[in-house]
C-alpha positions in Angstrom: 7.8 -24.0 7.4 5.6 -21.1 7.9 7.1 -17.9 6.1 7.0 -14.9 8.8 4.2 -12.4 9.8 4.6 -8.8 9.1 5.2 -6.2 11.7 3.4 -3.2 11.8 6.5 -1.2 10.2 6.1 -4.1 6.9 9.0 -5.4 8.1 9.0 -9.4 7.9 9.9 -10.7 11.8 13.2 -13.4 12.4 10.8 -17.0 13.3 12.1 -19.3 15.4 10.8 -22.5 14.9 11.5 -24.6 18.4 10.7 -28.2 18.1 10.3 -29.4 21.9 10.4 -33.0 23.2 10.6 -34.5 26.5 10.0 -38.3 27.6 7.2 -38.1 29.3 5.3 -35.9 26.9 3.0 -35.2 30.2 0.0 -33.4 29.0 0.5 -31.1 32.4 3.8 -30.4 31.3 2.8 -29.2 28.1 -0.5 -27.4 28.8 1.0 -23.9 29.0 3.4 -24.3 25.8 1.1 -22.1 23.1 1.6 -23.2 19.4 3.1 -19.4 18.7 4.6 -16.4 20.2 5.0 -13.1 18.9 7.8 -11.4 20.9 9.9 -7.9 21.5 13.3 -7.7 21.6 13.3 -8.8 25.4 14.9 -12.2 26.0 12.7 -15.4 25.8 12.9 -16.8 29.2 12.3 -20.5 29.5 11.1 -22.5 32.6 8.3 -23.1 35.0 8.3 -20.4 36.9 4.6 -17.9 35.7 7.1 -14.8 34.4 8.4 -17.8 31.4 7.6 -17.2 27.9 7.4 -21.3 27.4 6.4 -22.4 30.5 7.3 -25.9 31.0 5.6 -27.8 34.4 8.7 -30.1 34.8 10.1 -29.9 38.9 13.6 -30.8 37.7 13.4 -27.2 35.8 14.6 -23.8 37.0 11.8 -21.1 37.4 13.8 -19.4 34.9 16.3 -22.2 33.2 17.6 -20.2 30.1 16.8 -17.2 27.9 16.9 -16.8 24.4 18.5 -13.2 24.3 18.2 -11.2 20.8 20.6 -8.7 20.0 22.2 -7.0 17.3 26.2 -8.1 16.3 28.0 -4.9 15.8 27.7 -3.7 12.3 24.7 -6.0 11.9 21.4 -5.4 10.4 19.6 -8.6 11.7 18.9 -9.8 14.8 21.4 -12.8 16.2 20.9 -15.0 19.2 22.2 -16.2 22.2 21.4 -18.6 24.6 22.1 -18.3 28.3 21.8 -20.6 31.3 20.5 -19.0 34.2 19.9 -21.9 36.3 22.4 -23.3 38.6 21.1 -26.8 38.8 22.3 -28.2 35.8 24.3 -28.2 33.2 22.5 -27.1 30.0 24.3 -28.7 26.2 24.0 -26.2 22.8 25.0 -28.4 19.9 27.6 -30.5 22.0 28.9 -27.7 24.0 28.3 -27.4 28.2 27.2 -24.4 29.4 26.8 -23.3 33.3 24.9 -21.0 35.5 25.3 -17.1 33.6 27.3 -18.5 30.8 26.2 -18.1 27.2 26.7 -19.3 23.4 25.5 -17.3 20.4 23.3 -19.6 18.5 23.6 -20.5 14.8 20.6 -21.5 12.2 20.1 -24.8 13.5 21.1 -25.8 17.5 20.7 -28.3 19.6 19.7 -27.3 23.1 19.6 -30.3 25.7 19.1 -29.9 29.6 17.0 -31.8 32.3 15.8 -34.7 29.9 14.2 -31.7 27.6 15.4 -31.3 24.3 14.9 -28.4 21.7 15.9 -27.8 18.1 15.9 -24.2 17.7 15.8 -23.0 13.4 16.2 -19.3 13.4 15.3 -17.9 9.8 15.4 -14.9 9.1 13.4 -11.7 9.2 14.8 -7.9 8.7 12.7 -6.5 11.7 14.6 -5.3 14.3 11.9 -4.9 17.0 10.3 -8.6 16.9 10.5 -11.9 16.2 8.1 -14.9 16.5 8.1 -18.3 17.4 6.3 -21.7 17.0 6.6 -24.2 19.2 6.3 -27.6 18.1 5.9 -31.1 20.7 7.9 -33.7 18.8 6.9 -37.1 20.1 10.0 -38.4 19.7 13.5 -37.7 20.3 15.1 -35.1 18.6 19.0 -35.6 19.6 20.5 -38.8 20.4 23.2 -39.5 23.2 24.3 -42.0 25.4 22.5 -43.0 28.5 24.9 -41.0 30.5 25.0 -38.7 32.8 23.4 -35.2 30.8 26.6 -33.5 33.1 29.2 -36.1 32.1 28.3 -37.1 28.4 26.5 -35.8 25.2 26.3 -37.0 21.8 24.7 -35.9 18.4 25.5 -36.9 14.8 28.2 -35.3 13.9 29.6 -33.4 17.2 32.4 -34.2 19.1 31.4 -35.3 22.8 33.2 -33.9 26.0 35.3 -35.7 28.2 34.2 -36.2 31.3 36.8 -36.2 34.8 39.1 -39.1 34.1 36.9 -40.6 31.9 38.2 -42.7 28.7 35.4 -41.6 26.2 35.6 -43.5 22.6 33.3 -41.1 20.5 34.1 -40.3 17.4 35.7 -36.8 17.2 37.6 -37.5 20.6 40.9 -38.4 21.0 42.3 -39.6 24.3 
């Protein structure tokens, strides 16, 4: 993985590598996704409306579906991330766990983010700038989490995680006991 760029205060910027895939892999869809992005402490917004940092031309999307939100944990001295839904359409999964419109999840060095057939696989490493950080964007042409052909609001499975129960559902994953 690329190392990251210097700031103009020498400062080496936090990268966030997001791998992208969706089934489709529609050109269209795709066309406004750059292959980096140099960004300020603002959050990331993600979607298809014009004001998104990775604009994605799916219909099923949000204008603005999520945001990556920077910020600094109290006592901190690098930047931390959190990922918030701010669609109210559907139901977006970060590593296993269900998220709804306004609610958030601070994200960890690797995550799994799943929501309207996309998925991502965020890697943050990290940088000691405080007023930047940059990302690469990657289209993967194949999957990149792996879950039941469910329902994305009922089910989700990923190596490893434990999958939600769903309303009166009798769910046999592994991790879940009934």
């Amino acid at each position: 993985m690329p190392r990251s760029r210097l700031s103009s205060m020498e400062k080496p910027l936090m990268v966030l590598h997001v791998s992208l895939y969706h089934p489709t892999l529609d050109p269209v869809a795709f066309a406004k996704v750059s292959q980096q992005l140099q960004h300020d402490t603002s959050p990331l917004l993600i979607g298809r409306g014009q004001d998104t940092h990775l604009q994605l031309q799916l219909p099923q999307l949000s204008c603005q579906h999520l945001s990556l939100e920077p910020y600094l944990e109290k006592g901190g001295t690098l930047l931390a991330f959190c990922l918030k839904v701010l669609s109210c359409k559907s139901c977006v999964w970060v590593n296993g766990l269900p998220l709804r419109y306004l609610e958030q999840v601070p994200l960890s060095t690797v995550n799994r983010v799943s929501f309207s057939d996309v998925q991502l696989v965020v890697h943050i490493e990290e940088g000691t700038s405080l007023e930047a950080f940059l990302c690469f964007f990657h289209l993967s042409p194949s999957p990149l989490i792996y879950r039941p052909k469910a329902e994305e609001a009922d089910e989700w499975e990923s190596p490893g995680a434990t999958s939600p129960v769903s309303k009166g559902t009798d769910s046999r994953s592994p991790g879940v006991s009934t």
